[in-house]
C-alpha positions in Angstrom: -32.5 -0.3 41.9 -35.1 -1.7 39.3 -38.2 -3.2 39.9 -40.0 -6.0 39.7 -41.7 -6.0 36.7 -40.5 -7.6 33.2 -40.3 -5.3 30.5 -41.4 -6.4 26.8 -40.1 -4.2 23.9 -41.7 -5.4 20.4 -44.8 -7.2 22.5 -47.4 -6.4 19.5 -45.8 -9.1 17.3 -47.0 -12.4 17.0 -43.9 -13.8 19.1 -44.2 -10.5 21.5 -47.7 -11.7 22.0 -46.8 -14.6 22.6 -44.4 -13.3 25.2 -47.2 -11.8 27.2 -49.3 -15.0 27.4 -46.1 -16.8 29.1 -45.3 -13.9 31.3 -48.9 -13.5 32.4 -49.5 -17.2 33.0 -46.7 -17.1 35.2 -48.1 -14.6 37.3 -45.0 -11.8 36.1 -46.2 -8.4 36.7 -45.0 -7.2 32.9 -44.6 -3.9 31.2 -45.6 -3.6 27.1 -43.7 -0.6 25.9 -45.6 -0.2 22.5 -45.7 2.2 20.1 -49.4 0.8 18.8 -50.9 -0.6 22.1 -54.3 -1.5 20.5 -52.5 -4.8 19.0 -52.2 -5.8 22.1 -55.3 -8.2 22.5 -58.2 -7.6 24.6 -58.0 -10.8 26.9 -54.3 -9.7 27.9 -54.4 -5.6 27.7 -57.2 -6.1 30.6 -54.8 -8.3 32.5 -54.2 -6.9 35.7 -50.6 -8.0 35.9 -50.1 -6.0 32.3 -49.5 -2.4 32.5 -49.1 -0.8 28.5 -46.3 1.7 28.3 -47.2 4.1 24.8 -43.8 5.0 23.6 -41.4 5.0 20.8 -37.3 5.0 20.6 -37.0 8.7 20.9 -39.6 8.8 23.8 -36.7 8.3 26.6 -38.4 9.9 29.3 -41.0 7.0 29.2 -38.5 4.8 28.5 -36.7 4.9 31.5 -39.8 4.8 33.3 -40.5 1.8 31.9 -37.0 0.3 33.1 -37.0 2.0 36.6 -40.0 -1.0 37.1 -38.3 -3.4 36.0 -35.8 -6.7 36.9 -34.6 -7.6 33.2 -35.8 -7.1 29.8 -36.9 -9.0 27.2 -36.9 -7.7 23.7 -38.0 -9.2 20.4 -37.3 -5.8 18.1 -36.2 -5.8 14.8 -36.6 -4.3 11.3 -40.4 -3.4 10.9 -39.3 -2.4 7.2 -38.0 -3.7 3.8 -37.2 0.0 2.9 -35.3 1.0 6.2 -32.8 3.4 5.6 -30.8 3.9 8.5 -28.1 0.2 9.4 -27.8 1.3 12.6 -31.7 2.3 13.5 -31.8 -0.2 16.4 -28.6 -0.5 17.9 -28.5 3.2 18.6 -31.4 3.1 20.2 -29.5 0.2 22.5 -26.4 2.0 23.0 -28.0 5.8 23.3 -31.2 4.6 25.0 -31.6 0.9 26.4 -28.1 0.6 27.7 -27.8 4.1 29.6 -30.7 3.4 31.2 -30.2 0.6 32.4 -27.0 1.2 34.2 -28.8 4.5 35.5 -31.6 2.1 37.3 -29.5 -0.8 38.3 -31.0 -3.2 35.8 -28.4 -5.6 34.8 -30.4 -8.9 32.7 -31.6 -8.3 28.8 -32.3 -10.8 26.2 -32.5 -9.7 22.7 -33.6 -10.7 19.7 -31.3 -11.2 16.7 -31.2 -14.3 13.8 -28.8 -16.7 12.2 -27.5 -13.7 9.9 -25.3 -13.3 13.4 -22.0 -15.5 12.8 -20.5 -17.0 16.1 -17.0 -18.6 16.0 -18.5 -21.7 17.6 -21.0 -22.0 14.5 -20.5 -24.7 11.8 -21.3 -24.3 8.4 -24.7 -25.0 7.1 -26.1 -25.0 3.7 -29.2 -24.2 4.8 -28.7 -21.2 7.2 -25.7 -19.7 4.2 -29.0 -19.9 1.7 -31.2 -18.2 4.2 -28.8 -15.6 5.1 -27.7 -14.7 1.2 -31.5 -14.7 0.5 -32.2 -11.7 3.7 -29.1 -10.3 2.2 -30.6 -10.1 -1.5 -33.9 -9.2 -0.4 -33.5 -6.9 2.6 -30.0 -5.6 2.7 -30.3 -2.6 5.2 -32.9 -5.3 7.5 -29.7 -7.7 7.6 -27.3 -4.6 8.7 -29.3 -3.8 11.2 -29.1 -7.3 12.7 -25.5 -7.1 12.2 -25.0 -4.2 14.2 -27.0 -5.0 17.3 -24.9 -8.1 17.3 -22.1 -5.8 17.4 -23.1 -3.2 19.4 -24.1 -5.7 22.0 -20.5 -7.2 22.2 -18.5 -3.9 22.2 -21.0 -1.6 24.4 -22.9 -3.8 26.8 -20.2 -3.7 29.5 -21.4 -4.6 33.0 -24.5 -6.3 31.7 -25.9 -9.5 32.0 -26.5 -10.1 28.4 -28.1 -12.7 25.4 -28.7 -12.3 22.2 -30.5 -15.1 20.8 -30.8 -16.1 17.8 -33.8 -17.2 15.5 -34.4 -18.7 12.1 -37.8 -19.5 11.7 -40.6 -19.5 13.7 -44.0 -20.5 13.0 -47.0 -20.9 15.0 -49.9 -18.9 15.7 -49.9 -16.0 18.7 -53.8 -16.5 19.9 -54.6 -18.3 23.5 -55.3 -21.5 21.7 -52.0 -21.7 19.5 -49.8 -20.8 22.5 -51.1 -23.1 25.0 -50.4 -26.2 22.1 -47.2 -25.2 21.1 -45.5 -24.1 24.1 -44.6 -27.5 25.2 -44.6 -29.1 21.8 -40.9 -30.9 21.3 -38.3 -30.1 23.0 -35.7 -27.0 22.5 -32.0 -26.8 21.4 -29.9 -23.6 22.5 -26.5 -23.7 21.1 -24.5 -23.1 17.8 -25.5 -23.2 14.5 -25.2 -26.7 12.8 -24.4 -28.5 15.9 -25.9 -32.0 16.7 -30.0 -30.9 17.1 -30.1 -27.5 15.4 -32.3 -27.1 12.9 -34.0 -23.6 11.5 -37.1 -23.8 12.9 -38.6 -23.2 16.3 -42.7 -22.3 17.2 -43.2 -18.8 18.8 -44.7 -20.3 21.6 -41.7 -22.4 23.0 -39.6 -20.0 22.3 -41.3 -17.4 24.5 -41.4 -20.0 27.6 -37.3 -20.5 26.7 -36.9 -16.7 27.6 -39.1 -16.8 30.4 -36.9 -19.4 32.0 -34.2 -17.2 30.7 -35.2 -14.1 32.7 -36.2 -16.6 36.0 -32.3 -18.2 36.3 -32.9 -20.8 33.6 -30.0 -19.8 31.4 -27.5 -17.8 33.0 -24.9 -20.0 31.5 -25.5 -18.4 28.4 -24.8 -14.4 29.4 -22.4 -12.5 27.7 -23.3 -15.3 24.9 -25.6 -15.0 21.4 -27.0 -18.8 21.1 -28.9 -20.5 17.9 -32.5 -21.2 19.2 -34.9 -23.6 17.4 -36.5 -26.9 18.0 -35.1 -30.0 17.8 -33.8 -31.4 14.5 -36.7 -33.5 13.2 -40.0 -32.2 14.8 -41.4 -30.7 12.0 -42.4 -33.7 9.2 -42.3 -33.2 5.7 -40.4 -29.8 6.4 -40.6 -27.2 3.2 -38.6 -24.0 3.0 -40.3 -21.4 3.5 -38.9 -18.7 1.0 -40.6 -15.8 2.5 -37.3 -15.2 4.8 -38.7 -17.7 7.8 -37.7 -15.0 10.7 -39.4 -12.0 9.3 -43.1 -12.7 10.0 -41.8 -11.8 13.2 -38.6 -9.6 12.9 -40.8 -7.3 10.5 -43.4 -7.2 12.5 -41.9 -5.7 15.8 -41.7 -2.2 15.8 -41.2 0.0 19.0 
């Protein structure tokens, strides 16, 4: 049966650090699994409740290592490319690697990253988040496949696991100690569907991170088997600008294995 530990894939990016700082101020023993461990800062790296896993996607022997310690998952990967080739890079690695192993060790809870380019019947339209997704479309066409096929691969091959995808649009904010401790309880949340009363298309790193923290501790089991719209609420951000560099890739780009 799995362990105790939470286990971070994509922890080097700026919402993955951000990740650590909540697990690790909530005294969670946590697991990196990082291809590139040294972007992992120094004040959490030497944290004794952080052990670093050095791994990729085809490293499954350390993989399910990684997951034999572990309660849930949390995981913030996505395209680290504009140039990817392969649609289906990461939700192979979900079906072939993440979800086998998981079953093997009796780990049941994940939450995964994925953004508003996911439809959900319960979605209304939005003008905004149809502009943002023709614009990933235009500009990173195989980045928005991939996101479309973890959606899918989630909702046709996670059988028997507690499962979330949650979805992102943009989120700013910085990923140092000082940034995080500000914006983690800065406004309050909205989890729901796209272009319901309080979404918007914008959430900070930092309360988003303590959302999924809840998440993994019981605080959102209502939403398993589910793939929510997750962003601040409507109105917290003043003299809002769009942002035309593609709001979630800072992050999405920035989380390889």
């Amino acid at each position: 049966m799995g362990g105790s530990h939470i286990l971070v894939l994509g922890g080097t990016g700026p919402a993955g650090i951000c990740l650590l700082r909540e697990l690790l101020h909530r005294g969670h023993p946590t697991i990196a699994y990082a291809r590139n461990p040294a972007k992992i800062p120094d004040d959490l790296s030497s944290n004794p409740l952080l052990q670093v896993i050095k791994g990729d996607m085809v490293d499954l022997p350390k993989l399910s290592s990684a997951i034999a310690q572990s309660s849930a998952i949390i995981s913030m990967l996505g395209p680290n490319s504009l140039r990817m080739s392969d649609p289906r890079q990461f939700a192979d690695f979900y079906s072939t690697g993440i979800f086998p192993l998981m079953r093997e060790h009796s780990v049941s809870r994940i939450l995964a990253m994925g953004t508003v380019s996911i439809s959900d019947p319960q979605d209304k339209t939005s003008w905004i988040r149809l502009f943002l997704v023709l614009l990933v479309r235009v500009v990173a066409g195989m980045a928005y496949k991939n996101i479309l096929n973890v959606a899918n691969v989630f909702e046709t091959e996670a059988t028997g696991l507690d499962w979330t995808v949650y979805r992102i649009a943009g989120i700013p904010g910085g990923c140092d100690e000082a940034s995080w401790r500000k914006d983690r309880t800065d406004g309050e949340t909205f989890v729901g569907w796209v272009a319901h009363n309080g979404w918007s298309s914008r959430q900070k790193r930092a309360a988003l991170t303590r959302w999924l923290v809840d998440a993994v501790e019981g605080g959102a089991d209502e939403w398993i088997g589910m793939m929510p719209a997750f962003n601040l609420i409507s109105g917290r951000f003043p003299n809002f600008q769009l942002d035309l560099r593609i709001p979630w890739f800072p992050d999405v780009l920035a989380t390889p294995i």
